[in-house]
N, C-alpha and C positions, 0 to 999 in steps of 0.2 A: 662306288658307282663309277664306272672305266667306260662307260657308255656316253656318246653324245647324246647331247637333248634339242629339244628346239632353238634351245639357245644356240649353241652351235653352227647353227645352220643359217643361209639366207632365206628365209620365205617368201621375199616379194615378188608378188606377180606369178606366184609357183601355184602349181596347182598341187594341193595337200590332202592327201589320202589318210585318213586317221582312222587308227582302228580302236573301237572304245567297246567298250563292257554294256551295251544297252540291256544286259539278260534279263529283263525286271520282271516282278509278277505283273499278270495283268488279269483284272477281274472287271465283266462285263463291260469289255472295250476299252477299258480303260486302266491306265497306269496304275497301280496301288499301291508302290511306294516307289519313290524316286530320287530315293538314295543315290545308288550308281549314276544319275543322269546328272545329278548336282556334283556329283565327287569329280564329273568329267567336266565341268563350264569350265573354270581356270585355266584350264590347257586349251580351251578350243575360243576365251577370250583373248588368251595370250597371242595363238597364233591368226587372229582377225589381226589382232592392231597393227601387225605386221606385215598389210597391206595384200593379202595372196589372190591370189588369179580366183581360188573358188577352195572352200572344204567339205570335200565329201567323205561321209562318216560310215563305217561299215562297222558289223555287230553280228552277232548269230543271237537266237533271245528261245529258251525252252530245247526238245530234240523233238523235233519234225520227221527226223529219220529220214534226210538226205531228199525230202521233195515240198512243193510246197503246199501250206496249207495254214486256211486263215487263222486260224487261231494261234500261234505262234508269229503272225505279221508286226512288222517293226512300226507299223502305219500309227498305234496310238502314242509313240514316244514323240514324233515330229512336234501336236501341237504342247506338250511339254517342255522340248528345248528351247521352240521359238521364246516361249514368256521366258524362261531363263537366260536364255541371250539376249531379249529385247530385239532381236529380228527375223526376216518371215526365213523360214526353213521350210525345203522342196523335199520332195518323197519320189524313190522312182522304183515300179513296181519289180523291179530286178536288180540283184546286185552285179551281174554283167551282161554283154551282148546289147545288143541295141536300145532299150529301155533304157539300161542304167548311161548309155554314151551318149542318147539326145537326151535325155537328161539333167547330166554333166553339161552338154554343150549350152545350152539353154540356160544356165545357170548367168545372170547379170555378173559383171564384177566383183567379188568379193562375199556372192554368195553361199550358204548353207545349204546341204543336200547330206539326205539320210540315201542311203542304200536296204534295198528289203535284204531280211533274214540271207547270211551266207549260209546257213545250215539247211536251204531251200536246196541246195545242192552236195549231192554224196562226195563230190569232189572237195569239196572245203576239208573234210574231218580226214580223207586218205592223203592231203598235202598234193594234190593234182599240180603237176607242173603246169601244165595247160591252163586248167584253171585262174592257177596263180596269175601268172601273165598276162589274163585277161583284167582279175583286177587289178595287176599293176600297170593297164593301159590307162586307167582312169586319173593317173596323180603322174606328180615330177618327182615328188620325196614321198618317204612312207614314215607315219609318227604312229607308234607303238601306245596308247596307253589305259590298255585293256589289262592291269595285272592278272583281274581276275580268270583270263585265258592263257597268260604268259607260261603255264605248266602244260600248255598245250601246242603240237608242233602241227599245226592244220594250215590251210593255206592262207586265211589272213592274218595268221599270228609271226606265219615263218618263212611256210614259201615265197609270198611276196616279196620279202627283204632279198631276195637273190635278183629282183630286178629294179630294185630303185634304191638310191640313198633311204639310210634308214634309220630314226634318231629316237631316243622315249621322249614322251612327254611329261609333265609338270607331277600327274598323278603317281604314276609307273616311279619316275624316282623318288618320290617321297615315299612310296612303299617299301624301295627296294631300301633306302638309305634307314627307314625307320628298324626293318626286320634285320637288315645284316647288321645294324649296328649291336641288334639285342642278341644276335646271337655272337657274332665275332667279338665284339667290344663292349660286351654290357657294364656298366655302375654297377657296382657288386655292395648289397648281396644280390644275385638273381633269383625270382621264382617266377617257375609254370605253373599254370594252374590248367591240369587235360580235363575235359570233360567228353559228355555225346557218349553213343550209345555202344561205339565197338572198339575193343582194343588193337583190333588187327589194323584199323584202320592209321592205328597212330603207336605203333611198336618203331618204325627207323628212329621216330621223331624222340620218344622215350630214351635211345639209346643214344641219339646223339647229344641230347638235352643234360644225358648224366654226369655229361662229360666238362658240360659248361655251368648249369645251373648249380644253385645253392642248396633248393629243396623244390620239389616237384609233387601240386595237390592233384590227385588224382579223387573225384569224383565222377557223377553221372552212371549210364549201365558200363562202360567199361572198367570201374571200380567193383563192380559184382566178379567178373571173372579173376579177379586179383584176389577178393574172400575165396571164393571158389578154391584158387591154388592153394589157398593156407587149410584147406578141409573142411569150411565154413558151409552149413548147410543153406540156400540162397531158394528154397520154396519152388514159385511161380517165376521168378527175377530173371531178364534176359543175360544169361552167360553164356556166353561160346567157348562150348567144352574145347573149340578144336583149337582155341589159346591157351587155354589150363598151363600146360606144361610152358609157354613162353613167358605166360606170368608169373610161374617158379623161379626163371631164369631171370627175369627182368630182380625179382625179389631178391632174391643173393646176391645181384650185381651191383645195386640202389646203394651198397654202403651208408642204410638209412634214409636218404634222402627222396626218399618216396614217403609223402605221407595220404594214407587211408582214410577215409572216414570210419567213424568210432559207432555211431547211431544212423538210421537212415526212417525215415517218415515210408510205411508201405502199407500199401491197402490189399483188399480183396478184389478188388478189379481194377482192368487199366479205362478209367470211367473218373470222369469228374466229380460224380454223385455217388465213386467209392466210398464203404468204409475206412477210415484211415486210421494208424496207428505208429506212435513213434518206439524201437527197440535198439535195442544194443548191437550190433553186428556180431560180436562174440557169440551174442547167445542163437544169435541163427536165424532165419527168416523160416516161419511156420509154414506148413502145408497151404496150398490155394493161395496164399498172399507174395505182392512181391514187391522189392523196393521201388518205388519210384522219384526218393530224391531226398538227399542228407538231410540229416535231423538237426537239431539245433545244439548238440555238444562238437557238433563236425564244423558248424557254421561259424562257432566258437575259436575252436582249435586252428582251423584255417586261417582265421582271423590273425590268431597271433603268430601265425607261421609266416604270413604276412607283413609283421608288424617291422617298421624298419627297411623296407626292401626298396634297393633303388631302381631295380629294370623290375615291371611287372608281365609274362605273356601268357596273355589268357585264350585259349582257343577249345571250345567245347561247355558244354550248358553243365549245370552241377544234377538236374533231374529233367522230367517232359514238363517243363515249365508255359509249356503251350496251356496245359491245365492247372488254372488256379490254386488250385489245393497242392500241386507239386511245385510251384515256381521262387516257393521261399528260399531255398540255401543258392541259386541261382542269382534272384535278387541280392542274394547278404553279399556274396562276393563280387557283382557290380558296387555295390555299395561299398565292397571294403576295397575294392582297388580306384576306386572315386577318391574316395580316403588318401591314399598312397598317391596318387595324381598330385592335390592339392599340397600334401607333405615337402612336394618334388621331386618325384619317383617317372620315372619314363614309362609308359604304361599303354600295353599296346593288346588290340582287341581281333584276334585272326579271325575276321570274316565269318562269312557263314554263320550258323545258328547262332554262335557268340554276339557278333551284330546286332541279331535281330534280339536277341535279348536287352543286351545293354540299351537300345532304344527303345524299347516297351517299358524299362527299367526307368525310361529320361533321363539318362546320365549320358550320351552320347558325348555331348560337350564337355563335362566332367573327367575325358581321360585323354590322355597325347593323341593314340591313334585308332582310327578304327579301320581295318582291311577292307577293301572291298573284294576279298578275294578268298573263299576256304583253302580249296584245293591248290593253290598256287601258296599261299601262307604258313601252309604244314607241310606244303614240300620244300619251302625254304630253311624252316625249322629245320626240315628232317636232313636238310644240307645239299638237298640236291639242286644242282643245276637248272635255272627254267630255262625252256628252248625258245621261248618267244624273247626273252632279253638275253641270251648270248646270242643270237642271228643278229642283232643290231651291230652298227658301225662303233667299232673302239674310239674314244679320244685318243 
């Protein structure tokens, strides 16, 4: 981490422009989980005590499609953070232009202010100079710590930094320090464990993983198109033929260290109140039916593939663990990297659907880290560069 943080920097009396992750679900007006909004208090405690002129917090939350519209409004996160900070937090119904400046101006000493949805404007996602510039009228420094967009070059992640100092905050490095260290520097042995539904989605990430990790469990539907490659007949079961041949290549190139599931739990509909039935994978998935989530000789084998390991990175669910009936080999592997936590194993949970398992699971607390970030967590895996953390200022 070659980035200044808040630490760095002087904050007092500055006005701080922070850009945070508010993307939360919202059901019937209201927040429905507020994960992200707690993973950002520390950072936006830190830089209160440090006496600033005013923090005004910008976000984009859902795709609105570049105009606005209320249901994608950042308006029900406000009374969320106020109880989380312990103080009143202002709403201004724009993230620039006049709204969002009396606003800002109106803001007492040392006040909280949310900005509405940046994604209310087409400008945010094409990186608008113009744009940009308007939000960087609103702050004296710009603190980064939205990781969950950091994969993203839009204008409050990137453009902005071309017009104010620019520093991460508390969360962003703990992200960035937790994932680069598993991947550059892991405690060996390392294993991945990929899950989710498509292998294309996560082929850089495979390849670059080969190179570092020890053994790599591939579950969920992008383990169907890997039977697929081996000739394996896979029924009803979501495979993307148009991977077939990359998970040949992936197969040859694994030197083993790809391991498969052996049984998989599949029904006759993708329906909670499916039939279900546990088989062999060798022996093939039958006509009408399809896998929807390893069987309990996979949950097994994982297990002890597991056994021993001191970096764990899990990123992808093991079936659609949304439905009850398929959420068991999903649970066993929250459960066995709970396990490996407690052992003393570094153990880290990339965002997205993985998150939300692991906490349905209530082991959240149970493991080092949990991302708040998919798409920015498996681009770091996959080795790439994010643009929202190299526009920041170097130490």
């Amino acid at each position: 981490m070659n980035k200044k943080t808040i630490r760095d920097v002087d904050l007092k009396g500055k006005r701080v422009l922070v850009r945070v992750d508010f993307n939360v679900p919202i059901k019937d007006g209201a927040v429905a989980d507020d994960t992200r909004i707690v993973a950002a208090v520390p950072t936006l405690k830190a830089i209160l005590a440090e006496s600033p002129r005013a923090l005004i917090l910008m976000s984009h939350l859902g795709r609105p499609k570049g105009e606005p519209n209320p249901e994608f409004s950042l308006k029900p996160t406000v009374p969320v953070l106020a109880e989380k900070l312990g103080v009143d937090v202002a709403f201004a119904e724009d993230c620039v232009g006049p709204a969002a400046e009396k606003a800002a101006e109106a803001l007492p000493e040392g006040g909280v202010l949310i900005l509405e949805n940046t994604r209310f404007h087409a400008e945010e996602r094409k990186n608008d100079p113009d744009f940009s510039a308007q939000l960087a009228k609103l702050g004296d420094i710009y603190v980064d710590d939205a990781f969950g967009s950091a994969h993203r070059a839009h204008a409050s992640t990137e453009g902005v930094t071309h017009d104010l100092p620019s520093v991460a905050g508390l969360l962003m490095e703990k992200e960035i320090e937790f994932l680069s260290n598993a991947i550059e520097n892991p405690a060996k042995p390392f294993v991945a464990i990929l899950g989710g539904a498509k292998i294309s989605d996560k082929i850089g990430v495979i390849e670059n993983l080969l190179g570092k990790a020890d053994k790599i469990l591939i579950g969920g539907g992008m383990a169907n198109t890997f039977a697929a490659a081996q000739g394996i007949e896979m029924g009803e079961s979501l495979v993307e033929s148009e991977s077939i041949e990359t998970a040949k290549s992936l197969l040859g190139k694994a030197g083993g260290k790809l391991v498969l599931p052996i049984d998989a739990t599949i029904a006759d509909a993708f329906d909670a109140g499916a039939n279900t039935r546990v088989i062999q994978i060798a022996e093939g998935v039958p006509a009408g039916w399809r896998v929807l989530d390893i069987g309990p000789d996979t949950m097994l084998a994982f297990n002890q593939a597991l056994d021993g390991a001191m970096t764990v990175v899990w990123n992808g669910p093991m079936g659609v663990f949304e439905m009850e009936p398929f959420a068991q080999g999903t649970y066993a592997i929250a459960g066995a990297v709970a396990e490996r936590t407690a052992a003393g194993a570094t153990t880290i949970i990339g965002g997205g659907d993985s998150a939300a398992a692991i906490k349905q699971a209530g082991l959240s607390d149970k493991v080092s880290h949990v991302s708040t970030g998919g798409g920015a967590s498996l681009e770091m895996l996959e080795g790439i560069t994010l643009p929202g953390l190299a526009a920041l200022d170097d130490r």
